[in-house]
C-alpha positions in Angstrom: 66.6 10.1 119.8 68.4 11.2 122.8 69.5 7.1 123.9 70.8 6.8 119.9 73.4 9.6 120.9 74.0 8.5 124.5 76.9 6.3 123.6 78.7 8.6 120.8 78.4 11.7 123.0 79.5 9.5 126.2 82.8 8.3 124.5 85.5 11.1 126.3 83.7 10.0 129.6 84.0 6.1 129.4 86.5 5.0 127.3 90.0 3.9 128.9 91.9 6.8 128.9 95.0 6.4 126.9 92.8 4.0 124.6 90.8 7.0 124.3 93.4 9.3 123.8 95.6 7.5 121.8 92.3 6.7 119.5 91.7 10.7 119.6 95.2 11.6 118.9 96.9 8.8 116.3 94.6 10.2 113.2 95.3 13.7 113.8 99.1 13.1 114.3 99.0 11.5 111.1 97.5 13.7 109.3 99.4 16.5 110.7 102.2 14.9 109.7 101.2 14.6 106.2 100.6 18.3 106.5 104.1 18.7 107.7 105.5 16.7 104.8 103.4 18.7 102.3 104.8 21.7 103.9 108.7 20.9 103.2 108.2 19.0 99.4 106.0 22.5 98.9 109.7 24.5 99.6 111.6 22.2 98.0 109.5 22.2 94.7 109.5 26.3 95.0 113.5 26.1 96.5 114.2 24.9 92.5 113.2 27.8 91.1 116.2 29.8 93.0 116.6 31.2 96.2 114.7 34.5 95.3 111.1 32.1 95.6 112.5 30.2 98.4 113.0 33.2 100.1 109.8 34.9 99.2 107.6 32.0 100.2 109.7 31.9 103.4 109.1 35.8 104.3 105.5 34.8 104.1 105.4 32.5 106.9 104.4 35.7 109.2 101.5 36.3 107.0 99.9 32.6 106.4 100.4 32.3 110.4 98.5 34.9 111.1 95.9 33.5 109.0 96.4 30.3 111.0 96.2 32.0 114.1 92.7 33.4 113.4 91.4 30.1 112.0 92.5 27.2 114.7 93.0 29.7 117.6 89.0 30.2 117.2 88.5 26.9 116.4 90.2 26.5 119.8 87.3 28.4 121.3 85.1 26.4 119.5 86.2 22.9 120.4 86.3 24.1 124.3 82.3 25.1 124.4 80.9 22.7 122.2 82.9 19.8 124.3 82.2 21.2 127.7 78.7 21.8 126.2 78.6 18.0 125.2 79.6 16.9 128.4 77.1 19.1 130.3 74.0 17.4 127.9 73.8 21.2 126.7 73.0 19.7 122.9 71.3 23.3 121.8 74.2 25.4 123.0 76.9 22.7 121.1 74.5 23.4 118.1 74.5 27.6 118.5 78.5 27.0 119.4 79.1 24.9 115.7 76.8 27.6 113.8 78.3 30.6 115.7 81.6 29.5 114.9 81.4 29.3 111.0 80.0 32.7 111.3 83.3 33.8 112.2 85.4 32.6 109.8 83.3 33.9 106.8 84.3 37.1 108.8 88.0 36.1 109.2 88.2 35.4 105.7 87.5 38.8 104.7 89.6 40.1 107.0 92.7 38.0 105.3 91.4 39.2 101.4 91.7 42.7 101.8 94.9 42.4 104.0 95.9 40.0 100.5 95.0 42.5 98.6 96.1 46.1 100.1 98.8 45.3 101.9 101.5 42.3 100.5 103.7 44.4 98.9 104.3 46.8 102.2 104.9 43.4 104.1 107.4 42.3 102.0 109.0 45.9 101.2 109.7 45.8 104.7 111.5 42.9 105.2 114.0 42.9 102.0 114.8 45.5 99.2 115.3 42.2 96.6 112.7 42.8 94.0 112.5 39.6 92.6 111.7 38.4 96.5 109.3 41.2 96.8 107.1 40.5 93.7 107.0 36.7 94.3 106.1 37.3 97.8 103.5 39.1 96.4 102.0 37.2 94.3 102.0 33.7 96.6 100.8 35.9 99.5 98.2 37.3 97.4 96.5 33.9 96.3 96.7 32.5 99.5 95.3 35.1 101.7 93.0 36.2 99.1 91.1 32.4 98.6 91.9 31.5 102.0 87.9 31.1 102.5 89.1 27.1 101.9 91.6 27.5 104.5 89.0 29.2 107.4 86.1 26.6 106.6 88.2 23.7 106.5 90.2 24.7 110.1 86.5 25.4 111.3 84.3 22.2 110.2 87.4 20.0 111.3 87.4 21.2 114.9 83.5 20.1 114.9 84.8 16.6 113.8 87.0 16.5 116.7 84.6 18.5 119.3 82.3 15.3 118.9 85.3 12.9 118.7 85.1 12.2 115.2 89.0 12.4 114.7 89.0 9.4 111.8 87.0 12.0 109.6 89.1 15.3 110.8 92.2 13.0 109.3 90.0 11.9 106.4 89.6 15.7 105.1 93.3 16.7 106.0 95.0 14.4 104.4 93.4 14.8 101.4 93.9 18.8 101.0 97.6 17.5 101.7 97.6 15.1 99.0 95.7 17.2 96.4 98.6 20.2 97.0 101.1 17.4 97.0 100.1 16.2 93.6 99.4 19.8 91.6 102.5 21.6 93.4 105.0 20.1 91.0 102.3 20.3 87.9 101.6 23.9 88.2 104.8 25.1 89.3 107.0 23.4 86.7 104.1 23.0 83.6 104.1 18.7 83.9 102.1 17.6 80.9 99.2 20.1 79.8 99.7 21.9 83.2 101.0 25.5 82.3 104.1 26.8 84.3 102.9 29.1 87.1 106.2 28.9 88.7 105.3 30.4 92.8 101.5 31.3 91.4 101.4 27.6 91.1 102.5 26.4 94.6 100.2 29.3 95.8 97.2 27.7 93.4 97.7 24.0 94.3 97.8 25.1 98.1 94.2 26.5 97.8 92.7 24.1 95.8 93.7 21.6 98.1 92.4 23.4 101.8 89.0 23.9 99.2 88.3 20.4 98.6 89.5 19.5 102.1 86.7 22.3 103.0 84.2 20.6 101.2 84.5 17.1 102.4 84.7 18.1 106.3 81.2 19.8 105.3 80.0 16.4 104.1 81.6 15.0 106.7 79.7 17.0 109.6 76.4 17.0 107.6 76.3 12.8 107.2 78.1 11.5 110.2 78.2 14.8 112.6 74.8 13.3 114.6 76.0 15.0 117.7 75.4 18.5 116.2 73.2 19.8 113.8 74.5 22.7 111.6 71.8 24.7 110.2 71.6 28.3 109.3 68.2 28.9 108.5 67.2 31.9 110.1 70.4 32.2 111.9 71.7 35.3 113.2 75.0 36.1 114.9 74.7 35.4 119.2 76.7 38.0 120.9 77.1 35.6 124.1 78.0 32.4 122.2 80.5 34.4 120.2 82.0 35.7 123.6 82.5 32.4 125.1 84.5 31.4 121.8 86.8 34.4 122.2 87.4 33.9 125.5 89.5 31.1 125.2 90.0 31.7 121.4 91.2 35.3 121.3 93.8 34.2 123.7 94.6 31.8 121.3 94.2 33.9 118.6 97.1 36.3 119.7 99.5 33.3 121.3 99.8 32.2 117.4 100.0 35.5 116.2 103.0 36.4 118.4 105.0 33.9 115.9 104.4 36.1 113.2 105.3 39.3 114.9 108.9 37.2 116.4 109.7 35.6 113.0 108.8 39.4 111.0 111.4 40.6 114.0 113.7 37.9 113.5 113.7 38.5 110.2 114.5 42.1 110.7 117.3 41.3 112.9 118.9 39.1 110.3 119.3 42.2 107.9 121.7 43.4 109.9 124.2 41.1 108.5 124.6 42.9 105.5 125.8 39.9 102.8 124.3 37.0 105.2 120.9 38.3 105.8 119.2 36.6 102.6 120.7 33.4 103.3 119.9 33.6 107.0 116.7 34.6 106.2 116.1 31.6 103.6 117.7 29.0 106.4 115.0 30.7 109.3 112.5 29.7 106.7 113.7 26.2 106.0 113.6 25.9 109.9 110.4 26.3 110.4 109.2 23.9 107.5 111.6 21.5 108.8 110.5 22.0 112.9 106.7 21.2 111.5 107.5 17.9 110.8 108.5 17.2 114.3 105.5 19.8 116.2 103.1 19.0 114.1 102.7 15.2 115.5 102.5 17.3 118.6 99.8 19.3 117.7 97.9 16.2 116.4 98.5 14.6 120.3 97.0 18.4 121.5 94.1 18.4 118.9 92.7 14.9 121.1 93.4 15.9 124.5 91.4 18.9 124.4 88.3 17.8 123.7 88.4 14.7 126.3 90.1 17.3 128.9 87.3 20.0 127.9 84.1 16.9 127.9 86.0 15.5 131.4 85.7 18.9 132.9 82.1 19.4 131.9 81.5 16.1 133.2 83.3 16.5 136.3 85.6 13.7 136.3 89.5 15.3 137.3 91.1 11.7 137.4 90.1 11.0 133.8 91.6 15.0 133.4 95.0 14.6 135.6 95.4 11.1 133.5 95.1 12.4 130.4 97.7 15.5 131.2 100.3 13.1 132.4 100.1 10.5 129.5 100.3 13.7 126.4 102.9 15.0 128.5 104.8 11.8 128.6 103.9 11.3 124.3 104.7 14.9 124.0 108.2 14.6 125.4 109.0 11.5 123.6 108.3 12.9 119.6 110.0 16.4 120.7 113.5 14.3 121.6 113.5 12.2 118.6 113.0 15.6 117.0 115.3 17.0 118.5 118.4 13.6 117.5 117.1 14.4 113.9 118.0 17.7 114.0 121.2 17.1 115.3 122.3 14.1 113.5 121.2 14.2 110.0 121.4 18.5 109.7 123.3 18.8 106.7 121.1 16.5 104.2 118.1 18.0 105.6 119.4 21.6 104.4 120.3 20.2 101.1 117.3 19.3 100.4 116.4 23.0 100.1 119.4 23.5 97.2 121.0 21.6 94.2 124.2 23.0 95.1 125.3 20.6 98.6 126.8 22.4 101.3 125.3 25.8 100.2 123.6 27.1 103.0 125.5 24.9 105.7 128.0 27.7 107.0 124.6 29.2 108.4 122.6 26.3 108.3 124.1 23.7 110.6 124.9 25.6 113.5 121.3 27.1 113.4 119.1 24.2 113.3 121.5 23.0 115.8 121.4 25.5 118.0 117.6 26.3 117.6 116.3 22.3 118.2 117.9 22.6 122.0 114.8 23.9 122.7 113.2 21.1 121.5 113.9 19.2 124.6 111.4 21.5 126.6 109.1 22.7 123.7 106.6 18.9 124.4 105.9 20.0 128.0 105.4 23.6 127.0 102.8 23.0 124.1 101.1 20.4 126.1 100.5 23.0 129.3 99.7 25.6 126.8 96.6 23.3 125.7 95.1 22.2 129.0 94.7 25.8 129.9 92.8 26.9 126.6 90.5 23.4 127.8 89.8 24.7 130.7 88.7 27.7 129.4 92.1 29.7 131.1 93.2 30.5 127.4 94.6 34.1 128.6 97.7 31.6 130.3 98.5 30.2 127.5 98.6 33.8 125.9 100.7 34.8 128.8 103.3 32.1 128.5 103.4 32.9 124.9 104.3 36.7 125.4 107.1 35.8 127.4 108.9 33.4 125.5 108.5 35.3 122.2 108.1 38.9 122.9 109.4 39.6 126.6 112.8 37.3 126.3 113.5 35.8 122.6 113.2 38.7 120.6 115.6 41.2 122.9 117.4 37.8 124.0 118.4 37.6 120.1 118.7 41.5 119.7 121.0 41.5 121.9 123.3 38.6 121.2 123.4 40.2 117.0 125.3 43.2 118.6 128.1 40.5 119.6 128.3 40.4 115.6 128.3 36.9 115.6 125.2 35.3 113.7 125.7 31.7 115.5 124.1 33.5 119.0 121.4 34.7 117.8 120.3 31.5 117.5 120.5 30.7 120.8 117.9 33.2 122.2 115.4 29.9 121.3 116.6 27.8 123.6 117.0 30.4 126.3 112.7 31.5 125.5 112.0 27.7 126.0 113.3 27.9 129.7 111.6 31.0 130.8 108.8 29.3 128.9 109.0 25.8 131.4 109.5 27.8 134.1 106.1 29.5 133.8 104.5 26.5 132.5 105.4 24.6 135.6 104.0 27.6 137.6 100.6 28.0 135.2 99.8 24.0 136.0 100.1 23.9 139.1 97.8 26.7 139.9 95.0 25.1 137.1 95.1 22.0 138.9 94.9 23.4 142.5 92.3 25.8 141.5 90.4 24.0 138.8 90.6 20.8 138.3 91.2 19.7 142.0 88.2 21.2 143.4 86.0 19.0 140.7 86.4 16.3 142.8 84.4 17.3 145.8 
């Protein structure tokens, strides 16, 4: 049995290594950007039913990324062990890891229902006084934290997938949640044919569905192909120290994501300070970040390959294959985030108006935002791609770090500060200025992994 899985489980350690990561990567940066396009046709369906809903299922973004921040950040503490376990021939430990880990997000789900349940309404109470925002809010928030089981299990079988290099089947299951809420979005939300009209309940219904079925297959997946790995829980029972070497990387990871919810929550509060702007500021914040996932989430995809073949290299003990594989989703990294960054800039105004049947409507804020904000685009590839090799490595608490200072420690007061000039155009720039105190520390983070980790592998 063992020589049947020699060559599967020896693929991060042989292969050429931009065949290998380009192999890794391509599926999940297509898929990812599938994701990212069922992310802004989801807005746009919603942004026709006014800008109360557009609004609302903007103001939820804090919310759903927390949710994402508890599913892939442990995920990320997943991958890491069961690849480094991989690597080190550790099959029983990779088997505890994948069993261990959907543990977890059974208890993550019910986490997210009762915060669904008990505590929407407060959210959104807090962040505008428009009752037609707040009781949409509700409701959308409400379905998708409270069946976000679909979400937890698919984030969590996926990452399996791609611990054992499986990436074509990872894509397989993603793109098909993406497609499924692509296709009942406009059905639910507008009543197409025998479909009733759910308005936002719909978006929030066809969103679930889809991460449920997506859920489903990535089981199937794992069960029939998954050989590397054996999920079973017969007789299982939660293992403290398995679960500890998950959350240390993952809980780093865990609060790195969450730190975007508590910066766009304070963002968002910033914005009411504009009195007769703040909705429409707050609407074009939104439509920013379901516009900048179309250009990170292809950046993702590349980071969602290179950490398993960094994590599987560094179990293995090969740092050229690790160094080599830094530079090259560095150099990727760099190239999507500028042609991210000439999109932004060039075609600004018909992105925005794809968010409104009235042309032109949100440009006075618009334009100069996504502007300003996608300066920081030109530094964000090196940023995310550091931010990753550390959570491989198992030195997640640097990504966290790195993460803390751009959001908390300089763009929030950076953006507080520049409001009290009164002029909305600077807040905008406190993005920019997070992303270089971001590279800076990056730069300083890498260079101390690879002189104190990965260089020493070689001897």
């Amino acid at each position: 049995m063992a020589s049947n899985e020699t060559p599967k489980e020896n693929k991060m350690g042989t292969m050429p290594v931009n065949k290998l990561l380009l192999t890794m990567s391509f599926p999940m940066m297509l898929s990812m950007l599938v994701q990212a396009l069922y992310n802004i046709v989801d807005s746009i369906f919603v942004a026709k039913l006014g800008q109360d809903a557009l609004q609302a299922v903007s103001l939820t973004f804090p919310l759903q990324n927390l949710l994402i921040a508890f599913a892939s950040g442990t995920a990320v503490g997943i991958n890491a062990l069961l690849s480094k376990s991989l690597g080190e021939k550790d099959f029983d430990r990779a088997n505890k890891a994948a069993v261990n880990g959907l543990f977890l997000a059974a208890v993550h789900y019910v986490i997210f229902l009762i915060i669904g349940v008990f505590f929407a309404r407060f959210f959104f109470a807090a962040q505008t006084s428009n009752t037609a925002v707040i009781e949409n809010g509700v409701i959308y928030a409400g379905v998708c934290l409270g069946l976000s089981f679909g979400s937890f299990f698919q984030v969590t079988l996926e990452r399996l997938l791609l611990s054992t290099g499986k990436s074509f089947y990872s894509m397989i299951t993603q793109m098909t949640g993406a497609i499924i809420n692509l296709i009942f979005d406009p059905l639910l939300i507008f009543g197409i044919g025998f479909f009733p009209r759910l308005g936002v309940l719909g978006a929030a219904v066809a969103t679930v569905g889809g991460q449920m079925v997506a859920a489903l297959l990535a089981l199937y997946f794992n069960i029939r192909v998954n050989t590397e790995i054996k999920i079973s829980l017969r007789g299982f029972r939660p293992i403290l120290a398995i679960i500890k070497r998950i959350y240390s990387v993952g809980l780093p990871s865990i609060i790195m994501i969450s730190i975007a919810s508590i910066m766009t929550f304070g963002i968002n509060k910033i914005l009411r300070a504009f009195d007769e702007l703040a909705d429409t500021a707050q609407t074009v914040f939104g439509i920013y970040y379901k516009l900048q996932s179309f250009v990170f989430m292809p950046v993702f995809g590349l980071n969602n390959g290179m950490v398993p073949i960094i994590a599987y290299n560094y179990g293995a003990r090969r740092p050229e294959r690790m160094t080599k594989t830094i530079r090259l989703a560095v150099t990727y990294a760099v190239i999507l985030m500028l042609a991210g960054f000439a999109i932004f800039q060039i075609f600004t105004e018909p992105l925005l108006n794809l968010f409104s049947d009235t042309p032109g409507a949100l440009s006075e804020i618009g334009v100069p935002a996504l502007r300003i904000i996608s300066i920081s685009f030109i530094l964000a590839g090196f940023n995310v791609i550091c931010g990753s090799v550390f959570q491989a490595v198992g030195n997640g608490i640097l990504s966290m770090i790195v993460s803390i200072v751009r959001q908390l420690v300089v763009l929030l007061p950076a953006a507080y500060l520049l409001s009290l000039a009164g002029s909305i155009n600077l807040v905008w720039y406190s993005f920019p200025i997070a992303e270089l105190a971001s590279l800076i520390i990056s730069i300083i983070f890498l260079a101390r992994t690879y002189k104190k980790v990965i260089k020493p592998l070689a001897n």
